[in-house]
N, C-alpha and C positions, 0 to 999 in steps of 0.2 A: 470464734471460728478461726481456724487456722488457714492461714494464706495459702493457696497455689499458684500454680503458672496457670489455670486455667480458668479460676476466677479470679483471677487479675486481667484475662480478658483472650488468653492463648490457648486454642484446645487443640494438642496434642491428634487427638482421636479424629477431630474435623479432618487432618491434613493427611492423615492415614487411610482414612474413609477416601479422601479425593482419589491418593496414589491406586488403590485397587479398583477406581471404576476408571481409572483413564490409562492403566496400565497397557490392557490389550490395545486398544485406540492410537494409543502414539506407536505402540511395537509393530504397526500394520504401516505404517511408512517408513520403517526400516529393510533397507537391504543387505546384500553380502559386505557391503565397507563397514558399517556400522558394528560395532566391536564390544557393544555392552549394553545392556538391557536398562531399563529406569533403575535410579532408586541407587546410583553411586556418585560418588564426590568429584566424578569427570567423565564425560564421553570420549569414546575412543570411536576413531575415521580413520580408515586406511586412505591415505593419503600416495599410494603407488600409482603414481601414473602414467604408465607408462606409455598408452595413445600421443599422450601431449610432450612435444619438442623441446618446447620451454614453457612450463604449467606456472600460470599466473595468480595467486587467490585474491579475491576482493570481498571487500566486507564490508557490510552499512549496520547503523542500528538505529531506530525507529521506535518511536511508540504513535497511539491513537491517539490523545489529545483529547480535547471538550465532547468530545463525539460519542465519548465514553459517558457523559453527563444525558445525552439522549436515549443511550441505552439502559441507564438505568435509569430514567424517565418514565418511558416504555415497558419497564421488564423484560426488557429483548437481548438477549447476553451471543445467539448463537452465529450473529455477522462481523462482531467485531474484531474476533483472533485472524477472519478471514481477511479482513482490513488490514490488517500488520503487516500478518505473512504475505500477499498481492503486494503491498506499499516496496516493502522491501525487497521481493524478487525483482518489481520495474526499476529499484535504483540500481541495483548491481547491472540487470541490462542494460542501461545505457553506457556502460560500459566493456558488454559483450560478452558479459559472462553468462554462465549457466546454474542453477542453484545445487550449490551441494547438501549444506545443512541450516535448519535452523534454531534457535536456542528463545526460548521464552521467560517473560518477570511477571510472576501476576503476583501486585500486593492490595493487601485491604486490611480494613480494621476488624473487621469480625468475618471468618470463613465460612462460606454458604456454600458448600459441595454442590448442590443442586447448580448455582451461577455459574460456580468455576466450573466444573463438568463441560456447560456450556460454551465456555470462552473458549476451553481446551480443543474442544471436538471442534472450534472453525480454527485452530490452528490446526487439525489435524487433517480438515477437509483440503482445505488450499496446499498444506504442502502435499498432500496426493497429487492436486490438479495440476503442482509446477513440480512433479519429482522430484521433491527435496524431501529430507529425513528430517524429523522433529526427534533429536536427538538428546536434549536435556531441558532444564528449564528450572526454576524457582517460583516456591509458592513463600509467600511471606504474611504472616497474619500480626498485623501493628495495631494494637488500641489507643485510639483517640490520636491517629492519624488522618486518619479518614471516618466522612462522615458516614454514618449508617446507611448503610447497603450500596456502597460507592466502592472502587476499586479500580486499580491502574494498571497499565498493562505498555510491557515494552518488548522487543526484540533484536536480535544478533539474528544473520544470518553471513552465510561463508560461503562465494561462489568461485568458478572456474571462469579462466582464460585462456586460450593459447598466446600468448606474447605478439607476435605480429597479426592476431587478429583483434589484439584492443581498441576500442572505438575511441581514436583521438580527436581532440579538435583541429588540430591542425590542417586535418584532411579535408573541413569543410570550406567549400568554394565558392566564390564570387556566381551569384545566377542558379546557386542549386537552388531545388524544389523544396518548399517547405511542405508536409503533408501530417496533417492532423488526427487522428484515430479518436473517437467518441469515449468521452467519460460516465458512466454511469450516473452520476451526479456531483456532490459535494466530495467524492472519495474518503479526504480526512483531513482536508485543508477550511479553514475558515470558520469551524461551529461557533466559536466566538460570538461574531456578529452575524452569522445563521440564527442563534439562538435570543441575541437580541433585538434582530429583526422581526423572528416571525411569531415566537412567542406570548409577546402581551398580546397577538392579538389573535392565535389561535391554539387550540389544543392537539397534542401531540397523536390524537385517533381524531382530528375532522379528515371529513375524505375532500378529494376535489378531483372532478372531472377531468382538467387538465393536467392532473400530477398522476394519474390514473392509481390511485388510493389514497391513502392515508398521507397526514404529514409526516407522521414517524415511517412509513414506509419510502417515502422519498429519501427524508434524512439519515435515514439506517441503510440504505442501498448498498453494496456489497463492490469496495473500492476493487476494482479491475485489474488482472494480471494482463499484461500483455505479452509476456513471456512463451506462450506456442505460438503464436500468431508469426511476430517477431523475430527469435532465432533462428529459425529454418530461413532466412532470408539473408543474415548477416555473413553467410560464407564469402559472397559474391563480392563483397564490399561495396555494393552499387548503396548501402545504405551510409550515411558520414556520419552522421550524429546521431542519438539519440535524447530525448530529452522527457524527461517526466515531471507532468506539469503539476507541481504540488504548492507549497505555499512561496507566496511570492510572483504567484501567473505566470502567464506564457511568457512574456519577455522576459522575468527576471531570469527563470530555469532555462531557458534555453538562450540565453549569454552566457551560463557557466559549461557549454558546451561547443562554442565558436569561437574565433580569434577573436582576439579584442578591436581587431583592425575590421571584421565585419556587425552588420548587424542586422534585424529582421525588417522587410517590407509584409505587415500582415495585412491583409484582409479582413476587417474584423465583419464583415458583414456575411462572409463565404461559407458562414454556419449558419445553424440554430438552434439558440442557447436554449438549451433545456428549460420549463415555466419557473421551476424551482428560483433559478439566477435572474429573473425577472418578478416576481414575487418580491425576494429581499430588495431587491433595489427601490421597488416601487413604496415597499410599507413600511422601511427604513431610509427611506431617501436616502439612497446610499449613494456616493457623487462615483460617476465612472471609473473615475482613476484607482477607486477606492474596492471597485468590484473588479481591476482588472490587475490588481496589485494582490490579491486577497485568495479568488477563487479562481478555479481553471476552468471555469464560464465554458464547460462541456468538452473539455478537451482532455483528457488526460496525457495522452504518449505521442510524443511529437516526432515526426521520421525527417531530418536532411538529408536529401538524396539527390544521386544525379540526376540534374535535370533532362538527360537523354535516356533514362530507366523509367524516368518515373510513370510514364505508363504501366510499364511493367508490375512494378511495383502497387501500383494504385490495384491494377488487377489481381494480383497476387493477395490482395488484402481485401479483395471485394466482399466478402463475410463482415470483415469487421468496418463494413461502413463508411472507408475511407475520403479526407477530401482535401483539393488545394486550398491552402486558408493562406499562402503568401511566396516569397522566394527571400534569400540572402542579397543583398549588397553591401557598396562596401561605406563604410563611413564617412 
């Protein structure tokens, strides 16, 4: 038998088939900047700005991590693009931008149009949700990279600034308000020792009363944009910081948003941590430090504000369940 590229483990046809079910799908988050349809060797963004004074662009790129090991656990593929795109809108917020575009990596060893389909349409829900364009992307099919029915997935996104409305740290002050906004759960920080905690000793569909379903419905939960919530509020400047609590927990992420010369008085008791972060800890005797270095123990998006607003603000954010979990001093 004579060798191909596709029984050597690459089909051609797989990734063709993908392009024509996801064509319309991603062309539906495209507006009048966007300059080229799928299926070319660059995107084009009109980049005329002419609203913005001095137009800032900032960029993060992110992927899912172990999280991605639950979902193909589960055979659950359609929350996780939503995880990226969400991940990566909240970093560029915290420094007060707005989302322009985003660019997606999906690789695996063998191509399952059916999964990928899947992954695509939550990258293409979320960037609806934060008006951003899903503007190009890469499918990559590698044999005996990845183990069967496994698959990785990362992102680029490119947002806006006006210049003097960048969220510096410098601005945040001795006595502002620290105020917390609810995480969904684990977002996409920790599955690691998620997964070696809760694991040996349960299955991925037990339900539990207090998790209100499934395990995999907890640990698949759908990591949180806070981007409408959020920018309509950052005009005033009453907000200083912003900070997204991803890996490395509240204090570590929210020191790379404050002077060095301050530091955080929390509360850690001014919440309640989701059962999920109480679970791991318990059946992993996982030592405090360990869970507060790890996960964002129900916090995701952290607001420094003036503490003579923060009423306001607290109000302003009453939908999203707002609460004081500490204030700034100084070192």
């Amino acid at each position: 038998m004579s060798l191909t590229y596709k029984n050597a483990g690459v089909d051609i046809d797989s990734g063709e088939e993908l392009v024509r079910r996801i064509a319309g799908k991603v062309k539906s988050t495209h507006g009048p900047r966007v300059l080229t349809g799928i299926g070319g060797f660059g995107a084009l963004f009109d980049a005329s700005f002419t609203d913005y004074r001095e137009p800032v662009l900032v960029s993060s790129v992110d992927g899912v991590g172990t999280k991605l090991k639950i979902a193909a656990m589960a055979n659950r593929h359609d929350t996780v693009g939503q995880d990226l795109v969400n991940h990566c809108v909240n970093d560029i917020l915290t420094a007060g931008a707005r989302p322009l575009f985003f660019m997606d990596y999906f690789a695996t060893g063998k191509l399952d149009p059916d999964v990928a389909e899947q992954v695509i349409s939550g990258f293409v829900t979320a960037c609806a949700e934060n008006s951003c364009a899903l503007i190009g992307g890469e499918t990559a099919e590698m044999p005996g990279m990845y183990a069967p029915s496994e698959y990785d997935i990362a992102g680029t996104i490119v947002g806006l600034v006006e210049k003097e409305r960048i969220l510096r740290r410098e601005t945040v002050r001795e006595g502002d308000v620290v105020i917390g906004l609810p995480s969904t759960g684990l977002h996409t920080n920790g599955y690691s020792l998620a997964r070696a905690a809760l694991l040996p000793h349960f299955s991925l569909d037990a339900y539990f009363e207090d998790l209100q379903g499934t395990l995999a419905d907890a640990l698949l939960a759908v990591h949180r944009s806070y981007y409408n919530a959020l920018f309509p509020l950052l005009q005033d400047g009453n907000i200083h910081a912003l900070s997204h609590v991803t890996g490395g927990g509240i204090v570590g992420n929210t020191a790379r948003v404050m002077p060095e010369s301050m530091s955080l008085n929390i509360d850690w008791d001014s919440w309640e941590r989701p059962r999920i972060f109480s679970m791991m800890q318990e059946l992993g005797k996982v030592p405090e430090e360990d869970m507060r270095r790890t996960f964002n123990l129900g916090v995701g998006m952290i607001c420094i504000v003036d503490a003579g607003k923060a009423d306001d603000i607290l109000d302003a954010l009453e939908a999203e369940h707002p609460f004081i979990m500490g204030n700034v001093v100084a070192r």
